[in-house]
N, C-alpha and C positions, 0 to 999 in steps of 0.2 A: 442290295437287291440283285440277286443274279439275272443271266441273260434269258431265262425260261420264262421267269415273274415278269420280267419286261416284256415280253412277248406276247404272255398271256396277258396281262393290264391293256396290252396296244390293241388287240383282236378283240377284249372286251369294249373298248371306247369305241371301233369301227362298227360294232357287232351294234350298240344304241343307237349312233348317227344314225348309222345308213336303215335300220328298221325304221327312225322316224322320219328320214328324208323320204324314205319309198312311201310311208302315209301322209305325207305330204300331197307327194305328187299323184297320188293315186284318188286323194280325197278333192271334193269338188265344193264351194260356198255354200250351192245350191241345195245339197246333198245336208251337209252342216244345217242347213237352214229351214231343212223338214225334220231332221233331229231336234230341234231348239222348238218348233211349234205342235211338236207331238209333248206338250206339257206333261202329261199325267205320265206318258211312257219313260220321261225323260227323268221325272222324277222318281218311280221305282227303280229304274237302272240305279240311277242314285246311290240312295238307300242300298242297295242287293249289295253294291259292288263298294260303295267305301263305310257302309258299317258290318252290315248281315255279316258276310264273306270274310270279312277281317274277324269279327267276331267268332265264326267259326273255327276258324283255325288257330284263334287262343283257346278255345271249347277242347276240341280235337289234341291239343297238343298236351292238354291237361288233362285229357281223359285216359291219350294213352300211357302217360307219364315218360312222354319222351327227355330221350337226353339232353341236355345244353347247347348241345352244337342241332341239334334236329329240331328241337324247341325253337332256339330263334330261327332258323333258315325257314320252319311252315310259317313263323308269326312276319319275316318279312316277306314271301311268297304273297300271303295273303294280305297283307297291307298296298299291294301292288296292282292294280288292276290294267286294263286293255292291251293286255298279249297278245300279237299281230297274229299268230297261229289261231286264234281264237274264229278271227274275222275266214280265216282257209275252212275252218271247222263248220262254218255254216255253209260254204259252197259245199262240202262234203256230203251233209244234211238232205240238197235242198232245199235251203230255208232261204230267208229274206236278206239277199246277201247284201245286197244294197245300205240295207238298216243295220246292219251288223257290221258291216265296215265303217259305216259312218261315226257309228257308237263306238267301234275301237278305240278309233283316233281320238272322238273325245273324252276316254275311259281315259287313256295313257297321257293325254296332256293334262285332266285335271292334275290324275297321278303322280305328274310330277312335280307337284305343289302339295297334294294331303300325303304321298306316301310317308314324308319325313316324320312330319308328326304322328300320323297314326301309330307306325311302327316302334315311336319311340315312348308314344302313352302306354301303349301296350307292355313290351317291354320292363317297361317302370312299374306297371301294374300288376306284372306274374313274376314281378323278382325275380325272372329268371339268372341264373348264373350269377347270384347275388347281386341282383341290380345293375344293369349294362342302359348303360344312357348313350344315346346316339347325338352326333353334334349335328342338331337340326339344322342350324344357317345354314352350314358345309353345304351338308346332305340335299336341303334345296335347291343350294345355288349351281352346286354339281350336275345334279337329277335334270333342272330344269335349262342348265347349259347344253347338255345333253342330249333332252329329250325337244324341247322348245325352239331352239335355234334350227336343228335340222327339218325340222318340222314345219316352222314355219317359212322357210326358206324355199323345200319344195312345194307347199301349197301357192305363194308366191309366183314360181315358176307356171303350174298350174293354171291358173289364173291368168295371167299375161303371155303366157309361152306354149299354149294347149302340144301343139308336136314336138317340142321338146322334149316337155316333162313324158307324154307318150311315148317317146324312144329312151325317154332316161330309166323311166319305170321299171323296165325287166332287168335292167343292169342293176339298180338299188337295191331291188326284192330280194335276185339272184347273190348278191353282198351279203344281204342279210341273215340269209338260209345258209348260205355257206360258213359266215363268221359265227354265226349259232352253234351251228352242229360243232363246229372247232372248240368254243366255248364251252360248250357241254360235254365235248371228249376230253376235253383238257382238264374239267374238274374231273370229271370219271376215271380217268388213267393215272391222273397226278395226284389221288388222292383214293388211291383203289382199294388201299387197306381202311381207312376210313369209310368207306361206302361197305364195305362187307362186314364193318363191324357195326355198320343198323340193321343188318339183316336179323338179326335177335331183338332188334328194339322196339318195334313195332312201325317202324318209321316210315319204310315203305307201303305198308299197312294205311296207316292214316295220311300218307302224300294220296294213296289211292281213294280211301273216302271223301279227303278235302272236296277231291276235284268233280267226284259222281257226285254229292251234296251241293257244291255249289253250284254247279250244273240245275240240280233240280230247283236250287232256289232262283236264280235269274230265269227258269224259264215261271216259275209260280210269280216274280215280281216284274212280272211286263202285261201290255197289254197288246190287245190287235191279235190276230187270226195267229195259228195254232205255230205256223212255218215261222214268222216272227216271233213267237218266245218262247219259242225253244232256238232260234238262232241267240237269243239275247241269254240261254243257259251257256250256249256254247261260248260265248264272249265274256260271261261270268265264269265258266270254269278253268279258262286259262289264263293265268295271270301274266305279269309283264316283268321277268327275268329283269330286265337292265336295271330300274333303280334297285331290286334285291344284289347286283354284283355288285352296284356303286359301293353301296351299303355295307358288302364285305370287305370291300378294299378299302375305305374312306373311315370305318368305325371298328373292321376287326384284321386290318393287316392280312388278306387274302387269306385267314387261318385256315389249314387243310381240312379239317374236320366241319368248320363250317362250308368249304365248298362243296365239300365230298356228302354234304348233305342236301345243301339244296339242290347239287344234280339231282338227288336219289328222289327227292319230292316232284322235282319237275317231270322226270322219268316215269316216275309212276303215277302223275297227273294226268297226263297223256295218253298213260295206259288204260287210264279209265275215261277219259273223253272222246277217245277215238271211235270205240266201238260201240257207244252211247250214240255216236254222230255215223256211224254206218247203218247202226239197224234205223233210224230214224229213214234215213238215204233210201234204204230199202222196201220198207212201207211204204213210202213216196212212190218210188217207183212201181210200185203192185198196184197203187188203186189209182195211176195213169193207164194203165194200161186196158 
Protein backbone atom coordinates (compact mmCIF):
# COMPACT_ATOMS: atom_id res chain seq x y z
CA UNK A 1 0.00 0.00 0.00
CA UNK A 2 1.61 3.12 -0.97
CA UNK A 3 2.01 6.34 1.02
CA UNK A 4 -1.21 8.27 -0.94
CA UNK A 5 -3.65 5.09 0.04
CA UNK A 6 -2.33 5.50 3.53
CA UNK A 7 -3.05 8.85 3.80
CA UNK A 8 -6.28 8.57 2.17
CA UNK A 9 -7.43 5.35 4.47
CA UNK A 10 -6.18 7.88 7.74
CA UNK A 11 -8.30 11.11 6.51
CA UNK A 12 -11.13 8.60 5.78
CA UNK A 13 -11.18 7.01 9.55
CA UNK A 14 -10.65 10.86 10.85
CA UNK A 15 -13.35 12.03 8.39
CA UNK A 16 -16.16 9.12 10.45
CA UNK A 17 -14.76 9.64 14.13
CA UNK A 18 -14.92 13.21 14.26
CA UNK A 19 -18.62 13.43 12.17
CA UNK A 20 -19.82 11.21 14.96
CA UNK A 21 -18.05 12.64 17.85
CA UNK A 22 -19.32 16.38 16.63
CA UNK A 23 -23.18 14.34 16.79
CA UNK A 24 -22.39 13.46 19.83
CA UNK A 25 -21.54 16.44 21.35
CA UNK A 26 -24.09 18.26 19.65
CA UNK A 27 -26.90 15.77 20.37
CA UNK A 28 -28.76 16.14 23.72
CA UNK A 29 -30.82 12.85 25.91
CA UNK A 30 -33.55 15.21 25.99
CA UNK A 31 -33.69 15.94 22.45
CA UNK A 32 -33.19 11.69 21.71
CA UNK A 33 -35.96 11.36 23.94
CA UNK A 34 -38.79 13.45 21.91
CA UNK A 35 -37.51 11.60 18.88
CA UNK A 36 -38.23 8.14 20.71
CA UNK A 37 -41.92 9.37 21.82
CA UNK A 38 -42.89 10.81 18.59
CA UNK A 39 -43.88 6.92 17.83
CA UNK A 40 -45.51 7.04 14.55
CA UNK A 41 -42.95 9.91 13.22
CA UNK A 42 -40.31 7.67 14.25
CA UNK A 43 -41.40 4.93 12.62
CA UNK A 44 -41.93 6.28 9.14
CA UNK A 45 -38.40 7.68 9.18
CA UNK A 46 -37.91 4.17 9.72
CA UNK A 47 -39.26 2.58 7.03
CA UNK A 48 -38.18 5.78 4.40
CA UNK A 49 -34.70 5.56 5.32
CA UNK A 50 -33.57 1.79 5.83
CA UNK A 51 -36.02 0.03 3.31
CA UNK A 52 -37.92 2.78 0.76
CA UNK A 53 -34.44 4.64 0.03
CA UNK A 54 -32.40 1.48 -0.10
CA UNK A 55 -34.88 0.13 -2.19
CA UNK A 56 -34.67 2.85 -4.59
CA UNK A 57 -31.46 2.97 -5.37
CA UNK A 58 -31.37 -0.76 -6.34
CA UNK A 59 -34.69 0.36 -8.57
CA UNK A 60 -32.68 3.39 -9.91
CA UNK A 61 -29.54 1.58 -10.55
CA UNK A 62 -31.36 -1.09 -12.54
CA UNK A 63 -33.34 1.19 -14.48
CA UNK A 64 -30.44 3.09 -15.55
CA UNK A 65 -28.45 0.04 -16.22
CA UNK A 66 -25.53 1.38 -14.60
CA UNK A 67 -22.14 -0.09 -14.55
CA UNK A 68 -20.55 -2.20 -11.86
CA UNK A 69 -18.54 0.13 -10.07
CA UNK A 70 -21.65 2.85 -10.32
CA UNK A 71 -24.22 0.08 -9.46
CA UNK A 72 -22.69 -0.83 -6.16
CA UNK A 73 -21.40 2.67 -5.03
CA UNK A 74 -25.55 4.08 -5.44
CA UNK A 75 -26.66 0.46 -3.80
CA UNK A 76 -24.07 1.32 -0.91
CA UNK A 77 -24.86 5.13 -0.85
CA UNK A 78 -28.36 4.13 -0.40
CA UNK A 79 -27.99 1.41 2.22
CA UNK A 80 -26.49 4.28 4.37
CA UNK A 81 -28.60 6.63 6.04
CA UNK A 82 -28.17 9.83 8.57
CA UNK A 83 -25.59 12.15 6.69
CA UNK A 84 -24.66 15.05 9.01
CA UNK A 85 -24.96 17.42 5.86
CA UNK A 86 -28.46 16.33 5.96
CA UNK A 87 -29.21 17.74 9.44
CA UNK A 88 -27.20 21.58 7.89
CA UNK A 89 -29.77 21.03 4.97
CA UNK A 90 -32.77 21.56 7.18
CA UNK A 91 -31.25 24.83 8.79
CA UNK A 92 -30.86 25.80 5.07
CA UNK A 93 -34.69 25.15 4.63
CA UNK A 94 -35.92 26.66 7.63
CA UNK A 95 -37.19 23.73 8.74
CA UNK A 96 -37.45 21.73 12.17
CA UNK A 97 -33.91 21.88 12.77
CA UNK A 98 -33.99 20.51 16.18
CA UNK A 99 -35.92 17.31 14.81
CA UNK A 100 -33.67 16.75 11.97
CA UNK A 101 -30.68 16.72 13.85
CA UNK A 102 -31.98 14.57 16.37
CA UNK A 103 -33.08 12.03 13.59
CA UNK A 104 -29.59 12.29 12.11
CA UNK A 105 -27.76 10.94 14.72
CA UNK A 106 -30.19 8.38 15.19
CA UNK A 107 -30.51 7.52 11.35
CA UNK A 108 -26.34 7.05 11.36
CA UNK A 109 -26.18 5.11 14.65
CA UNK A 110 -28.94 2.63 13.65
CA UNK A 111 -26.81 2.66 10.38
CA UNK A 112 -24.15 1.51 11.59
CA UNK A 113 -25.64 -1.90 12.49
CA UNK A 114 -28.40 -2.32 9.35
CA UNK A 115 -25.99 -0.75 6.71
CA UNK A 116 -23.91 -4.16 6.60
CA UNK A 117 -26.64 -6.26 6.02
CA UNK A 118 -28.83 -4.28 3.77
CA UNK A 119 -26.11 -3.54 1.56
CA UNK A 120 -24.95 -6.99 1.31
CA UNK A 121 -28.82 -8.61 0.72
CA UNK A 122 -28.96 -6.24 -1.87
CA UNK A 123 -26.04 -6.89 -3.42
CA UNK A 124 -26.55 -10.66 -3.38
CA UNK A 125 -29.90 -9.93 -4.90
CA UNK A 126 -29.02 -7.81 -8.14
CA UNK A 127 -25.88 -10.07 -8.95
CA UNK A 128 -24.26 -7.36 -9.37
CA UNK A 129 -20.63 -7.80 -10.72
CA UNK A 130 -21.49 -11.44 -10.63
CA UNK A 131 -22.21 -11.78 -7.07
CA UNK A 132 -20.03 -9.48 -4.55
CA UNK A 133 -20.71 -10.64 -1.00
CA UNK A 134 -19.59 -8.28 1.56
CA UNK A 135 -17.99 -9.73 4.97
CA UNK A 136 -20.80 -8.46 7.28
CA UNK A 137 -19.13 -9.18 10.85
CA UNK A 138 -16.06 -7.09 9.40
CA UNK A 139 -18.30 -4.44 8.00
CA UNK A 140 -20.20 -4.11 11.38
CA UNK A 141 -17.82 -4.29 13.69
CA UNK A 142 -15.85 -1.64 11.59
CA UNK A 143 -18.88 0.76 10.82
CA UNK A 144 -19.99 0.47 14.32
CA UNK A 145 -16.30 0.94 15.86
CA UNK A 146 -16.41 3.83 14.01
CA UNK A 147 -19.48 5.30 14.12
CA UNK A 148 -20.66 4.19 17.80
CA UNK A 149 -17.63 4.81 19.96
CA UNK A 150 -17.21 8.42 18.90
CA UNK A 151 -20.51 8.90 19.15
CA UNK A 152 -21.06 7.93 22.06
CA UNK A 153 -18.20 9.30 23.73
CA UNK A 154 -19.13 12.79 22.68
CA UNK A 155 -22.68 12.53 23.92
CA UNK A 156 -21.21 11.35 27.12
CA UNK A 157 -19.17 14.42 27.31
CA UNK A 158 -22.45 16.27 26.66
CA UNK A 159 -24.19 15.04 29.17
CA UNK A 160 -21.69 15.55 32.09
CA UNK A 161 -19.49 18.13 30.57
CA UNK A 162 -22.17 20.81 28.98
CA UNK A 163 -19.09 23.68 28.20
CA UNK A 164 -16.78 21.31 27.13
CA UNK A 165 -18.59 19.45 24.63
CA UNK A 166 -19.80 23.41 23.68
CA UNK A 167 -16.30 24.55 23.10
CA UNK A 168 -15.30 21.07 21.72
CA UNK A 169 -18.30 21.25 19.10
CA UNK A 170 -17.03 23.74 16.54
CA UNK A 171 -13.54 22.15 16.58
CA UNK A 172 -15.15 18.43 15.78
CA UNK A 173 -17.78 19.74 13.07
CA UNK A 174 -14.92 22.18 11.60
CA UNK A 175 -12.74 18.33 11.37
CA UNK A 176 -15.42 17.00 9.93
CA UNK A 177 -16.04 19.47 7.04
CA UNK A 178 -12.66 19.76 6.32
CA UNK A 179 -11.73 15.84 6.37
CA UNK A 180 -14.90 15.48 4.00
CA UNK A 181 -14.17 17.73 1.47
CA UNK A 182 -10.33 16.11 1.49
CA UNK A 183 -12.20 12.76 1.02
CA UNK A 184 -14.13 13.71 -1.58
CA UNK A 185 -11.33 15.59 -3.57
CA UNK A 186 -9.27 12.74 -3.05
CA UNK A 187 -11.63 10.33 -4.79
CA UNK A 188 -12.32 12.93 -7.40
CA UNK A 189 -8.66 13.75 -8.39
CA UNK A 190 -7.31 10.28 -7.61
CA UNK A 191 -9.70 8.68 -9.79
CA UNK A 192 -10.61 11.52 -12.40
CA UNK A 193 -10.51 9.33 -15.36
CA UNK A 194 -12.99 7.13 -13.76
CA UNK A 195 -15.33 9.78 -12.89
CA UNK A 196 -15.51 11.06 -16.45
CA UNK A 197 -15.85 7.71 -17.73
CA UNK A 198 -19.74 7.85 -16.08
CA UNK A 199 -20.29 10.78 -17.68
CA UNK A 200 -21.79 8.56 -20.55
CA UNK A 201 -23.36 6.25 -18.05
CA UNK A 202 -26.06 7.75 -16.71
CA UNK A 203 -24.53 7.64 -13.46
CA UNK A 204 -24.55 11.15 -12.56
CA UNK A 205 -27.87 11.15 -13.85
CA UNK A 206 -29.39 8.73 -11.36
CA UNK A 207 -26.96 9.86 -8.25
CA UNK A 208 -29.18 13.08 -9.15
CA UNK A 209 -32.60 11.40 -9.17
CA UNK A 210 -31.70 9.16 -5.97
CA UNK A 211 -31.27 12.17 -4.05
CA UNK A 212 -34.53 14.52 -5.44
CA UNK A 213 -36.75 11.12 -4.95
CA UNK A 214 -35.59 10.41 -1.69
CA UNK A 215 -36.04 13.74 -0.75
CA UNK A 216 -39.68 13.51 -1.78
CA UNK A 217 -40.16 10.33 -0.08
CA UNK A 218 -38.79 11.20 3.71
CA UNK A 219 -40.69 14.37 3.39
CA UNK A 220 -44.21 12.06 2.19
CA UNK A 221 -43.17 9.48 5.23
CA UNK A 222 -43.06 11.83 8.16
CA UNK A 223 -45.51 13.43 10.15
CA UNK A 224 -46.24 16.85 12.08
CA UNK A 225 -46.36 20.42 10.33
CA UNK A 226 -45.04 21.03 6.80
CA UNK A 227 -41.30 22.50 8.10
CA UNK A 228 -40.69 19.08 9.88
CA UNK A 229 -41.18 16.82 6.72
CA UNK A 230 -39.70 18.15 4.57
CA UNK A 231 -36.73 18.68 7.10
CA UNK A 232 -37.08 14.69 7.60
CA UNK A 233 -36.84 14.69 3.25
CA UNK A 234 -33.73 16.62 3.70
CA UNK A 235 -32.14 13.94 6.25
CA UNK A 236 -33.46 11.21 3.99
CA UNK A 237 -31.94 12.66 0.87
CA UNK A 238 -28.34 12.67 2.23
CA UNK A 239 -26.91 9.63 2.94
CA UNK A 240 -23.95 8.90 5.37
CA UNK A 241 -20.57 8.47 3.07
CA UNK A 242 -18.59 6.83 5.98
CA UNK A 243 -19.90 3.17 6.31
CA UNK A 244 -20.20 3.51 2.01
CA UNK A 245 -15.88 4.21 2.34
CA UNK A 246 -15.56 1.58 5.18
CA UNK A 247 -17.36 -0.59 2.60
CA UNK A 248 -14.88 0.29 -0.11
CA UNK A 249 -11.88 -0.29 1.61
CA UNK A 250 -12.95 -3.27 3.89
CA UNK A 251 -14.76 -5.47 0.76
CA UNK A 252 -13.29 -3.85 -2.43
CA UNK A 253 -9.49 -2.81 -1.76
CA UNK A 254 -10.24 1.29 -2.15
CA UNK A 255 -10.87 0.16 -6.17
CA UNK A 256 -10.62 3.51 -8.25
CA UNK A 257 -13.58 2.99 -10.09
CA UNK A 258 -15.56 2.26 -7.34
CA UNK A 259 -14.41 5.50 -5.42
CA UNK A 260 -14.53 7.57 -8.58
CA UNK A 261 -18.02 6.62 -8.44
CA UNK A 262 -19.39 7.10 -5.33
CA UNK A 263 -17.77 10.63 -5.39
CA UNK A 264 -19.67 11.13 -8.57
CA UNK A 265 -23.21 9.98 -6.71
CA UNK A 266 -22.42 12.03 -3.72
CA UNK A 267 -21.69 15.05 -5.91
CA UNK A 268 -24.56 14.94 -7.68
CA UNK A 269 -26.77 14.20 -4.66
CA UNK A 270 -26.16 17.30 -3.48
CA UNK A 271 -26.56 18.91 -6.50
CA UNK A 272 -29.96 17.97 -6.37
CA UNK A 273 -30.67 18.66 -2.51
CA UNK A 274 -29.35 21.84 -2.17
CA UNK A 275 -31.46 23.79 -4.25
CA UNK A 276 -34.59 21.68 -3.35
CA UNK A 277 -33.46 23.04 0.31
CA UNK A 278 -33.09 26.74 -0.98
CA UNK A 279 -36.20 27.36 -2.73
CA UNK A 280 -37.88 25.74 0.23
CA UNK A 281 -35.66 28.53 2.34
CA UNK A 282 -37.05 30.87 0.17
CA UNK A 283 -40.87 30.40 0.36
CA UNK A 284 -40.29 30.53 4.08
CA UNK A 285 -38.86 33.57 3.97
CA UNK A 286 -41.81 35.36 1.54
CA UNK A 287 -44.69 34.34 3.68
CA UNK A 288 -42.70 35.71 6.97
CA UNK A 289 -42.54 38.60 5.65
Amino acid sequence: MDTLQLLFNAVTVIFIAATMFAAGLGATLSALRVVFANVSLLMLVLVANLVAIPLLGWGLAALFGLPTAAFIALLLIASSPGGPFGAKLGMVQKGDVAAGAAMQVLLAAIGSITFGPTANVMLNAANVGGGVSLNVATLMLTVAVLQLVPFAVGLIVRHYAQPTARSWHPVAATVSNVTFLAVLAGMLVGNWRDVVALIGSLSLLAGFVFSAVAFALGTALATGPRTRRTTMGAVAAVRNAGPALAAVGIAFGNEPAILGALAAVLVSGLAAALPIAAVLSRRRGETTV
